[in-house]
N, C-alpha and C positions, 0 to 999 in steps of 0.2 A: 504494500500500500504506500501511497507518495501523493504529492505535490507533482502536477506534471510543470516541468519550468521553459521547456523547446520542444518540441515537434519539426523534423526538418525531411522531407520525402523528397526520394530519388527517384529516377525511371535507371533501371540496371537492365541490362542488354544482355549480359552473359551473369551466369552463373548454374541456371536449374534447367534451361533447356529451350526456355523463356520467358519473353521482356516480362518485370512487374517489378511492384513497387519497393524499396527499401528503406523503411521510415525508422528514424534514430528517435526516440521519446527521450530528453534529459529526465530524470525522475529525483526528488528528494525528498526524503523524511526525517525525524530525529535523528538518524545516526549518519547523515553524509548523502553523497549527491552520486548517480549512475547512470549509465546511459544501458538505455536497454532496444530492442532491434525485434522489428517485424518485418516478415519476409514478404508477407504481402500472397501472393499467389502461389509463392513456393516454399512460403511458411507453413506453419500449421496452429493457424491463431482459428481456433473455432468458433470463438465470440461473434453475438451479432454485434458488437462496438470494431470497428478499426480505427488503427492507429494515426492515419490520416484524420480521421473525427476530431481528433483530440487539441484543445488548445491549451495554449498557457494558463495556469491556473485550476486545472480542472484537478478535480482529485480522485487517485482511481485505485482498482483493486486489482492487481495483477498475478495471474500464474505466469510463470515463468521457468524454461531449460535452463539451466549456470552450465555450460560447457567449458573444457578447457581452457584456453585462454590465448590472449596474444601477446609477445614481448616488448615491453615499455621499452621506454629510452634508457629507462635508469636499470637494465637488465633483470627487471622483474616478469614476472606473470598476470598480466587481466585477465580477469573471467569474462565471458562474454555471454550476455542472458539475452535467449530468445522467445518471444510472446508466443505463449499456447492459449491463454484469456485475458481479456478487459473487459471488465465493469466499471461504473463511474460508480464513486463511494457516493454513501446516502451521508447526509450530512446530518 
């Protein structure tokens, strides 16, 4: 669950076989701020909400994949989480 702070969608040409969308959500809650990723046609975000929907401000409830990750600059590891649900939180 988060604060959405960005929503920024891409058209991606390659990756799954075909074109769709790659929307990065900034997300933050009490413990720190994370970018999280929906694949769009070649995700597997089942929710009627997508990602594209969402704007700054909104606050939501997310399931989420944590797959391994990618290397930082500073020679660490990111995890990289990709949208399986979104709900908008009830307030």
């Amino acid at each position: 669950a988060g604060t959405v702070r960005a929503v920024e969608t891409q058209l991606m040409t390659r990756g799954c076989g075909k074109h769709h969308e790659l929307t990065v959500i900034s997300l933050e809650d009490e413990s720190g701020a994370m970018d999280v990723f929906d694949r769009g046609a070649c995700g597997r975000n089942t929710s009627p909400v997508r990602a594209p929907m969402l704007t700054a401000g909104d606050h939501v409830d997310l399931l989420v994949q944590v797959v391994g990750g990618t290397k930082t600059d500073e020679s660490e590891v990111s995890p990289e989480a990709f949208v399986l649900w979104i709900d908008r939180a009830q307030e």
